[in-house]
mmCIF file of the N, C-alpha and C atoms, coordinates in Angstrom:
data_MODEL
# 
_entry.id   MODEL 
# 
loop_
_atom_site.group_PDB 
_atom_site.id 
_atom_site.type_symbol 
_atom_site.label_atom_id 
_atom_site.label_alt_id 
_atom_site.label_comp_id 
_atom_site.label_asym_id 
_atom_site.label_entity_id 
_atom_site.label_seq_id 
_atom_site.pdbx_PDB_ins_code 
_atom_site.Cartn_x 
_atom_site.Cartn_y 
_atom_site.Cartn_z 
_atom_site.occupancy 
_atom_site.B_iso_or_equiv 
_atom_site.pdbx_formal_charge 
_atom_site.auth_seq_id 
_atom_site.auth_comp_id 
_atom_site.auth_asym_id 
_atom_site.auth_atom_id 
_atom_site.pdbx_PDB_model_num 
ATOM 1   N N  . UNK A 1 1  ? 1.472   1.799  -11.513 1.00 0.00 ? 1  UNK A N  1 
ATOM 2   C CA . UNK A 1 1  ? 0.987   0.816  -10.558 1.00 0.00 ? 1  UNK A CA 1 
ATOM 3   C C  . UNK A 1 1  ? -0.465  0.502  -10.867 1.00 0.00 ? 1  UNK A C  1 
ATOM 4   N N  . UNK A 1 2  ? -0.696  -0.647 -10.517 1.00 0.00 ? 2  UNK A N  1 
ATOM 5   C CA . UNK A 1 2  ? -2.446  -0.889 -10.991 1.00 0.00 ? 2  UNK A CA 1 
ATOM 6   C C  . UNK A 1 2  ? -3.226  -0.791 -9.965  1.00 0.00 ? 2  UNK A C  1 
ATOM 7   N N  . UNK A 1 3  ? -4.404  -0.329 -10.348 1.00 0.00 ? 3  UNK A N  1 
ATOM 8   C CA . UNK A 1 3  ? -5.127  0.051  -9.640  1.00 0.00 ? 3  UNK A CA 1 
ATOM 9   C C  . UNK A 1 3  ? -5.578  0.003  -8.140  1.00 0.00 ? 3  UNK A C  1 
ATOM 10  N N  . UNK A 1 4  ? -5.714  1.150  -7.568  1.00 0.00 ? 4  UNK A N  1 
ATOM 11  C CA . UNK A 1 4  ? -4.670  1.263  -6.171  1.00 0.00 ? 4  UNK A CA 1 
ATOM 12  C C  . UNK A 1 4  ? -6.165  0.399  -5.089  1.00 0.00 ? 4  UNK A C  1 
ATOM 13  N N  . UNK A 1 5  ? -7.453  0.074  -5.271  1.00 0.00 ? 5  UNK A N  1 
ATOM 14  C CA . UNK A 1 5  ? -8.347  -0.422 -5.048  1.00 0.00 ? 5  UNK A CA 1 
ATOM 15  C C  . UNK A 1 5  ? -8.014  -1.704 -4.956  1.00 0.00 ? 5  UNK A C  1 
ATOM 16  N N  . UNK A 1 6  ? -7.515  -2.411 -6.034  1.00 0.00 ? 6  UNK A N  1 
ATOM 17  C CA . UNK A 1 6  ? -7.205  -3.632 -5.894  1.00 0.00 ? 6  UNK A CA 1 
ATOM 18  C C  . UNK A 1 6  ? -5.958  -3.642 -5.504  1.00 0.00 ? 6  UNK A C  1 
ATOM 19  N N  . UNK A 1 7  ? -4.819  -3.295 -5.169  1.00 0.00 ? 7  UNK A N  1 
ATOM 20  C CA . UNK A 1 7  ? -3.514  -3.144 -4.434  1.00 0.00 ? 7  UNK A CA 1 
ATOM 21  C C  . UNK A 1 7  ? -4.022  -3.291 -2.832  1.00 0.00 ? 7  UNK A C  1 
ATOM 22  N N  . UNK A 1 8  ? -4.745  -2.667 -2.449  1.00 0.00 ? 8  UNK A N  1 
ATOM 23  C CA . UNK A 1 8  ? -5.302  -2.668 -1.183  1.00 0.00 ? 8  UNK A CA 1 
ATOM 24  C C  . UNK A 1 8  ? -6.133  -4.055 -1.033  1.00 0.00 ? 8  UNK A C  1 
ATOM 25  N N  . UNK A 1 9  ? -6.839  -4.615 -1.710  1.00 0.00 ? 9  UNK A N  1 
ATOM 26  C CA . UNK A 1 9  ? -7.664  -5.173 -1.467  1.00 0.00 ? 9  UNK A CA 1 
ATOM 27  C C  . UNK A 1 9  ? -6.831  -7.127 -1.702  1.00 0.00 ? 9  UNK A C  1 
ATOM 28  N N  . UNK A 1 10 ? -5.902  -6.636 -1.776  1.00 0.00 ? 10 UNK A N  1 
ATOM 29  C CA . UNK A 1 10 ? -5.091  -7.906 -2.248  1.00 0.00 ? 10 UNK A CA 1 
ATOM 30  C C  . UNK A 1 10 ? -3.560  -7.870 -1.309  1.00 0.00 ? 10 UNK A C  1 
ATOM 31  N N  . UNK A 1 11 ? -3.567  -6.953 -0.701  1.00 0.00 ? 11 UNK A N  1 
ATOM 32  C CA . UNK A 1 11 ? -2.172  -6.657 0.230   1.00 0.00 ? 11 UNK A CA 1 
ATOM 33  C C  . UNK A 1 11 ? -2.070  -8.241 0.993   1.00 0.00 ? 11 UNK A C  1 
ATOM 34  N N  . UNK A 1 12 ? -0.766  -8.478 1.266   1.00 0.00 ? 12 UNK A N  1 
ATOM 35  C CA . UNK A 1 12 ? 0.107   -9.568 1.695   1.00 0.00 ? 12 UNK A CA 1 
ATOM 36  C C  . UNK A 1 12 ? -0.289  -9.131 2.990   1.00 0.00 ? 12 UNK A C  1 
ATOM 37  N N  . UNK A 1 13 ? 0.397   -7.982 3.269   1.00 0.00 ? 13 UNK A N  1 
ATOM 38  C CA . UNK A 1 13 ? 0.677   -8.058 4.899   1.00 0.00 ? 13 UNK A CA 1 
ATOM 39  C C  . UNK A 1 13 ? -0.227  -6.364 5.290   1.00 0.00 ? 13 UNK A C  1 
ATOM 40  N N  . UNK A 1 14 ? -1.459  -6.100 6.412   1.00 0.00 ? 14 UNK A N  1 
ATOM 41  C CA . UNK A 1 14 ? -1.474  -4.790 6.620   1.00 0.00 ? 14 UNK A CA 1 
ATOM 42  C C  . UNK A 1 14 ? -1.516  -4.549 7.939   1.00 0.00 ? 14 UNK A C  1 
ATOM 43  N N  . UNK A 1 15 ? -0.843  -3.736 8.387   1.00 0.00 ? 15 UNK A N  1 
ATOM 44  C CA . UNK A 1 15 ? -0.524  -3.622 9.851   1.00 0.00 ? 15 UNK A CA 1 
ATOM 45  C C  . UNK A 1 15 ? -1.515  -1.993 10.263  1.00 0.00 ? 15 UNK A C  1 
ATOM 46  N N  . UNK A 1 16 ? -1.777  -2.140 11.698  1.00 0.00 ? 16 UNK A N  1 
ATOM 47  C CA . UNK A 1 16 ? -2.368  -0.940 12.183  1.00 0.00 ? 16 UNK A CA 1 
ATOM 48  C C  . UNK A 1 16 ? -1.097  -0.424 12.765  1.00 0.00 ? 16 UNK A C  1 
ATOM 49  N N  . UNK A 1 17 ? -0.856  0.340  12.435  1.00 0.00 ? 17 UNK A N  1 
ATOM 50  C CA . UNK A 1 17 ? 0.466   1.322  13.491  1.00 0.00 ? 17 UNK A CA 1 
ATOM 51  C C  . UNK A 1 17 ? -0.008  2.365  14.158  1.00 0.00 ? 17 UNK A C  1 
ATOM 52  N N  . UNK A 1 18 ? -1.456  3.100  14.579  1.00 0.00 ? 18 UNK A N  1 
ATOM 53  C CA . UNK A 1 18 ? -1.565  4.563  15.210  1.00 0.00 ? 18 UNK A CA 1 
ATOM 54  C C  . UNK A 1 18 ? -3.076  4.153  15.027  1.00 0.00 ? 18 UNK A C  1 
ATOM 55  N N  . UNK A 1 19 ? -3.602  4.941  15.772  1.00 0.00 ? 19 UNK A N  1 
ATOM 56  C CA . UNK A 1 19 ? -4.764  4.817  16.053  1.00 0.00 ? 19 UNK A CA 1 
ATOM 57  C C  . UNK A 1 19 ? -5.438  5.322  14.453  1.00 0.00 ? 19 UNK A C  1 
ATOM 58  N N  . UNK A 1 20 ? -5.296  5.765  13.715  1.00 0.00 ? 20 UNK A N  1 
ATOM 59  C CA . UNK A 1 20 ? -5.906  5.804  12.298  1.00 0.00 ? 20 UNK A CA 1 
ATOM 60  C C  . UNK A 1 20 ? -4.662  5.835  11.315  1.00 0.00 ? 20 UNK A C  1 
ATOM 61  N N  . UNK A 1 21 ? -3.915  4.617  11.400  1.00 0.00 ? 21 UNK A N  1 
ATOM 62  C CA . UNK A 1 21 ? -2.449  5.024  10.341  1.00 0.00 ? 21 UNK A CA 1 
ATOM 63  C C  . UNK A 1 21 ? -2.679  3.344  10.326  1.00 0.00 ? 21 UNK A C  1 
ATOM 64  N N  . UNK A 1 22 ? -2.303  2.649  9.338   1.00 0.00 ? 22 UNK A N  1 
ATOM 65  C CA . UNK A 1 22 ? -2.038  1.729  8.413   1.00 0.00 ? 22 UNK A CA 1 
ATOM 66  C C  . UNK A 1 22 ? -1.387  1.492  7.574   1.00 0.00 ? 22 UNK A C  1 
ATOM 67  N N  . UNK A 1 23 ? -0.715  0.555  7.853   1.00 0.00 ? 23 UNK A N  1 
ATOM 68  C CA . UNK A 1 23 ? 0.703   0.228  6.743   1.00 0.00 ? 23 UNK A CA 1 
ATOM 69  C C  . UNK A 1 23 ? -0.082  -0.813 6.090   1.00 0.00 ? 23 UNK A C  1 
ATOM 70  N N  . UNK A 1 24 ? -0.114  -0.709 4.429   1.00 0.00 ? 24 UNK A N  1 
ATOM 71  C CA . UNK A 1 24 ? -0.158  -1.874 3.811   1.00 0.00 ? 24 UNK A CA 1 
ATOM 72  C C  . UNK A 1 24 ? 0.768   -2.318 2.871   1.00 0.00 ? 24 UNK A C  1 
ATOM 73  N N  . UNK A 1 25 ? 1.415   -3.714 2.801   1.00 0.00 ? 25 UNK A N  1 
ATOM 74  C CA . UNK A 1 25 ? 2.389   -4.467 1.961   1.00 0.00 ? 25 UNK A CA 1 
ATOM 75  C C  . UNK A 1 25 ? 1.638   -4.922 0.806   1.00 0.00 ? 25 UNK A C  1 
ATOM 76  N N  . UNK A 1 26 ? 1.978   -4.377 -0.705  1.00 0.00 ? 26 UNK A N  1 
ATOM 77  C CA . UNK A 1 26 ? 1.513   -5.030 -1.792  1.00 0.00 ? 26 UNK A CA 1 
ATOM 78  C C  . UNK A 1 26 ? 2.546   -5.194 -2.604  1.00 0.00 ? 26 UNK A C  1 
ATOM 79  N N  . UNK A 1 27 ? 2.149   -6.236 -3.801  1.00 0.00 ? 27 UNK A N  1 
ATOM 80  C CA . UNK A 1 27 ? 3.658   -6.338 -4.698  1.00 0.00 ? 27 UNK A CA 1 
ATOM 81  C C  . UNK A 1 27 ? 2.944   -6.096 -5.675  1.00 0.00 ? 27 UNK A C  1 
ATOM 82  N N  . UNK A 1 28 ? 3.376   -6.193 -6.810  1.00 0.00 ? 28 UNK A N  1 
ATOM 83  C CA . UNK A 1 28 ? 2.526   -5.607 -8.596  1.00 0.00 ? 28 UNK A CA 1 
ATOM 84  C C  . UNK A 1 28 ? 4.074   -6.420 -9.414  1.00 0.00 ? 28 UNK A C  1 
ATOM 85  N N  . UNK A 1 29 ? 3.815   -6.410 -10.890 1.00 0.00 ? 29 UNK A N  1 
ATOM 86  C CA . UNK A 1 29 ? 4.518   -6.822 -11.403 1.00 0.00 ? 29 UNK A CA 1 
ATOM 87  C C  . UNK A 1 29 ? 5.060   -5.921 -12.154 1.00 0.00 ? 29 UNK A C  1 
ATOM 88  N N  . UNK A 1 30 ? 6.648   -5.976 -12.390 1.00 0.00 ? 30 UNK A N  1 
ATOM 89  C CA . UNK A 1 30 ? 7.046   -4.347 -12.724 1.00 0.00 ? 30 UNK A CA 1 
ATOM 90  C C  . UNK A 1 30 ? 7.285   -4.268 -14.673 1.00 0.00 ? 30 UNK A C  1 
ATOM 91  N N  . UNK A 1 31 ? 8.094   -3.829 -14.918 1.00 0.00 ? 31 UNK A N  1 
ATOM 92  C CA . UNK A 1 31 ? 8.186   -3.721 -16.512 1.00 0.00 ? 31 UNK A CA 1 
ATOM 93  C C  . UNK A 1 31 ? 9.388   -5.087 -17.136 1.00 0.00 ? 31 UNK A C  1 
ATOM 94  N N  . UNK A 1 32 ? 9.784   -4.986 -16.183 1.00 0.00 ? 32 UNK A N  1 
ATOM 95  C CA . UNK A 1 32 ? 11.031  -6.314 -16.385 1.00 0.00 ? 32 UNK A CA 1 
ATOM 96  C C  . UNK A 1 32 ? 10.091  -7.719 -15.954 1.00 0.00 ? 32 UNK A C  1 
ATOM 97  N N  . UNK A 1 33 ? 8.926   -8.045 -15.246 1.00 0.00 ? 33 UNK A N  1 
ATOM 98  C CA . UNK A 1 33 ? 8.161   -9.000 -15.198 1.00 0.00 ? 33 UNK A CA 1 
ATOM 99  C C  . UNK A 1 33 ? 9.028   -9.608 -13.832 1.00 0.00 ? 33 UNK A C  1 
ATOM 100 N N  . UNK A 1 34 ? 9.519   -8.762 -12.989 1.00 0.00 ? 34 UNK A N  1 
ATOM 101 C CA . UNK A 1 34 ? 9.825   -9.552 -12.026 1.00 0.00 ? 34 UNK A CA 1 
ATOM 102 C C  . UNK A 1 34 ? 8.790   -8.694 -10.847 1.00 0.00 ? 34 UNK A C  1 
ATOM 103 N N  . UNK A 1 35 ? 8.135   -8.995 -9.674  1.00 0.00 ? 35 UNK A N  1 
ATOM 104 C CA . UNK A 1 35 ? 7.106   -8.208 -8.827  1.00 0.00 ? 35 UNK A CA 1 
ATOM 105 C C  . UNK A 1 35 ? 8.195   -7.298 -7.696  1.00 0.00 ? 35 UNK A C  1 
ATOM 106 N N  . UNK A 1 36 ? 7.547   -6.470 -7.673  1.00 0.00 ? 36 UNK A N  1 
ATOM 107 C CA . UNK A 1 36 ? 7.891   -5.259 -6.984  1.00 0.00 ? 36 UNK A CA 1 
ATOM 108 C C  . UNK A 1 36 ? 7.167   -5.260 -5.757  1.00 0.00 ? 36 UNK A C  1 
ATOM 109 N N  . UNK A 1 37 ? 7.495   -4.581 -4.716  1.00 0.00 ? 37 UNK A N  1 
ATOM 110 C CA . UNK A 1 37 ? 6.652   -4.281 -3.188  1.00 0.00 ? 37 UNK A CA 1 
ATOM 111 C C  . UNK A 1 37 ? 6.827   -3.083 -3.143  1.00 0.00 ? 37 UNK A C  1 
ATOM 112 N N  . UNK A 1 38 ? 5.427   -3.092 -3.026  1.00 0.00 ? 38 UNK A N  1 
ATOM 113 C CA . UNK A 1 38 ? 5.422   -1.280 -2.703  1.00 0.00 ? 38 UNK A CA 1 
ATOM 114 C C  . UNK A 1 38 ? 4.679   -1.237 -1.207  1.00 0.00 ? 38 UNK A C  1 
ATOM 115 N N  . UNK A 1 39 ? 5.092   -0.428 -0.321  1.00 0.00 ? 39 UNK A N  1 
ATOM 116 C CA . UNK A 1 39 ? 4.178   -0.001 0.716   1.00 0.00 ? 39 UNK A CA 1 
ATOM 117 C C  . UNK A 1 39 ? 3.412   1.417  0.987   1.00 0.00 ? 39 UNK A C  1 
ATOM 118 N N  . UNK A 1 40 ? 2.080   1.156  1.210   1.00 0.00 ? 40 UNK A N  1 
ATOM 119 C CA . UNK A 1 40 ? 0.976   2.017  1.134   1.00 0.00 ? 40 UNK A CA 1 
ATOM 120 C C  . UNK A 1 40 ? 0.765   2.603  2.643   1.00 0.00 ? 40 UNK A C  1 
ATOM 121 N N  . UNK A 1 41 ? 0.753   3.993  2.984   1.00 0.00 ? 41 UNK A N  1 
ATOM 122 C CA . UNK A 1 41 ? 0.064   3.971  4.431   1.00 0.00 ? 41 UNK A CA 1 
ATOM 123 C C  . UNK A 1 41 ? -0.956  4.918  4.180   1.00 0.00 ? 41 UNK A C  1 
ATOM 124 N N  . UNK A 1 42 ? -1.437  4.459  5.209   1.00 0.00 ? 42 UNK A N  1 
ATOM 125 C CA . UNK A 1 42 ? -3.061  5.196  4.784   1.00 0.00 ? 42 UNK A CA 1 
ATOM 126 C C  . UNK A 1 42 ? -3.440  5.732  6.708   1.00 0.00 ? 42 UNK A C  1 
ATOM 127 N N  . UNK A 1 43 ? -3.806  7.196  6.045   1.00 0.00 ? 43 UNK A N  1 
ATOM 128 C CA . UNK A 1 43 ? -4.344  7.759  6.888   1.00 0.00 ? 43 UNK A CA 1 
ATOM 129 C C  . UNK A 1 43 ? -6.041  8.208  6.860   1.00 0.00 ? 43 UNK A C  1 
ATOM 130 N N  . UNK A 1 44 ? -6.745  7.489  7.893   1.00 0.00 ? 44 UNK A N  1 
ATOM 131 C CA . UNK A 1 44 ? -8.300  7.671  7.977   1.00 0.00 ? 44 UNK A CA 1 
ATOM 132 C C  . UNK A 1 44 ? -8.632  8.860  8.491   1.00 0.00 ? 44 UNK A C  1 
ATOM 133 N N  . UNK A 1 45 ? -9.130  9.875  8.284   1.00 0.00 ? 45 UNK A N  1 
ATOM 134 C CA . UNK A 1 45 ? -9.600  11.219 9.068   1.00 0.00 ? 45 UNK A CA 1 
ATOM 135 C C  . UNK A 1 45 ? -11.229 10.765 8.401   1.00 0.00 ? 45 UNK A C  1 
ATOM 136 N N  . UNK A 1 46 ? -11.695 12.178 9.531   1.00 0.00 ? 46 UNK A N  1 
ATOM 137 C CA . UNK A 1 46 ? -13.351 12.261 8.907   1.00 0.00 ? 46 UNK A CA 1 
ATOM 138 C C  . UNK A 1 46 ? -13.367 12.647 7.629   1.00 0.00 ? 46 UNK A C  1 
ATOM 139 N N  . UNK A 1 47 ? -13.889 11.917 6.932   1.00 0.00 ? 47 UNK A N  1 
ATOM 140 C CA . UNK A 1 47 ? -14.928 12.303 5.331   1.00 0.00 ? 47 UNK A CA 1 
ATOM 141 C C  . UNK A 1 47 ? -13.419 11.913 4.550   1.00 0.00 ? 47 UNK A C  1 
ATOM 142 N N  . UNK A 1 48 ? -12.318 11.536 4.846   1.00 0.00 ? 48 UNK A N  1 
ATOM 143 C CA . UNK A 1 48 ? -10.950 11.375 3.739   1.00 0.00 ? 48 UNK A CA 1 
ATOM 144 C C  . UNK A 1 48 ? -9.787  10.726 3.837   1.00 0.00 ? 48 UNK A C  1 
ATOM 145 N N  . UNK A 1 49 ? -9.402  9.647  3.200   1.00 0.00 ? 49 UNK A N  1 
ATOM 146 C CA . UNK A 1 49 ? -8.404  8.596  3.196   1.00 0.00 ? 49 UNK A CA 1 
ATOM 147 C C  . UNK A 1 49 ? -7.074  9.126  2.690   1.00 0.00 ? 49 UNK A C  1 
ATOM 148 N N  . UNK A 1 50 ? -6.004  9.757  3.512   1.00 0.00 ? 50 UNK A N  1 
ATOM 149 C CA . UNK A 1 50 ? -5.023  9.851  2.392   1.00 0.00 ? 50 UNK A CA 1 
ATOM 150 C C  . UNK A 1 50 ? -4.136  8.717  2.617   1.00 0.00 ? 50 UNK A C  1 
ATOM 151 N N  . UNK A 1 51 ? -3.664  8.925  1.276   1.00 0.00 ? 51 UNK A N  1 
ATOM 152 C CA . UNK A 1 51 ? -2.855  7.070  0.922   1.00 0.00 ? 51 UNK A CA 1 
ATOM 153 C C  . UNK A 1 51 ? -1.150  7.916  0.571   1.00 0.00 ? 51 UNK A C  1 
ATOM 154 N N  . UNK A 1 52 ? -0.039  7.267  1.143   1.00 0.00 ? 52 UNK A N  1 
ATOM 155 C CA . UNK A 1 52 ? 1.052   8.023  1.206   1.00 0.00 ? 52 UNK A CA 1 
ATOM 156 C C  . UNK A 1 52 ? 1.881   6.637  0.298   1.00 0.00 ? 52 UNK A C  1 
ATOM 157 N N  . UNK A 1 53 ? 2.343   6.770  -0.792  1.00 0.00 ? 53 UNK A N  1 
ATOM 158 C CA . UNK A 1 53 ? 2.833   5.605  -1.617  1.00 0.00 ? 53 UNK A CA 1 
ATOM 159 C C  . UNK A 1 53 ? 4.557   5.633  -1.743  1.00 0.00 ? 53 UNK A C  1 
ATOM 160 N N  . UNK A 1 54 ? 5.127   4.321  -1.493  1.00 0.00 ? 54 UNK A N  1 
ATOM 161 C CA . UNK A 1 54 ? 6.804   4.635  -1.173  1.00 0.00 ? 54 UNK A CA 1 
ATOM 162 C C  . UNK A 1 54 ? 7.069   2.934  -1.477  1.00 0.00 ? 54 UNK A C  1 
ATOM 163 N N  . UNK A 1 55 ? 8.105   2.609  -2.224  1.00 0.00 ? 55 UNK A N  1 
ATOM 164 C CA . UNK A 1 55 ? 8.903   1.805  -2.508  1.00 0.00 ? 55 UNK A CA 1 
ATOM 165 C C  . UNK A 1 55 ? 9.361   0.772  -1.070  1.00 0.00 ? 55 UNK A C  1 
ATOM 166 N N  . UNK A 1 56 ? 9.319   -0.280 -0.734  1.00 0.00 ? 56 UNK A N  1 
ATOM 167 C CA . UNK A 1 56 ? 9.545   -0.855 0.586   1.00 0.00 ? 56 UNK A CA 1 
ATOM 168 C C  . UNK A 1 56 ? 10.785  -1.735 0.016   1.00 0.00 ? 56 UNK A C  1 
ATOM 169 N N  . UNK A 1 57 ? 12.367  -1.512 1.087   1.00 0.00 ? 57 UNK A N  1 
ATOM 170 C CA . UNK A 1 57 ? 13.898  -2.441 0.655   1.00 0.00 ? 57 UNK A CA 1 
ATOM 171 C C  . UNK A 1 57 ? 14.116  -1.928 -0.050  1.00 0.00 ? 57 UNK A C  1 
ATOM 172 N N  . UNK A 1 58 ? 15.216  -2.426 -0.616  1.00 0.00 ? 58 UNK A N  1 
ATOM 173 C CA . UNK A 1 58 ? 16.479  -2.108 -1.762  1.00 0.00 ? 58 UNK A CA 1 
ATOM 174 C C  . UNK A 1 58 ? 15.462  -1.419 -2.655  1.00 0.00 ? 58 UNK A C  1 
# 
């Protein structure tokens, strides 16, 4: 996947779901040249972002 900075920073769709939880919708282009969606959630705590990465549909 390319670089997960610009995946974020280019997301289609990002939703707040929880008071520090975030869903973000990105697509990338895969090895067959057709784009893929991947969804990102991201959890904010003090001092650390974790980013939880999973395939979104079929």
């Amino acid at each position: 996947m390319h670089d997960l900075r610009t995946a974020i920073e280019e997301a289609y769709e990002t939703k707040k779901v929880g008071k520090k939880k975030y869903e973000v919708y990105t697509r990338y282009k895969g090895k067959k040249g057709k784009g893929k969606s991947r969804k990102l959630i991201l959890v904010d705590c003090p001092e650390e972002i974790f980013i939880i990465t999973g395939a979104e549909g079929k």
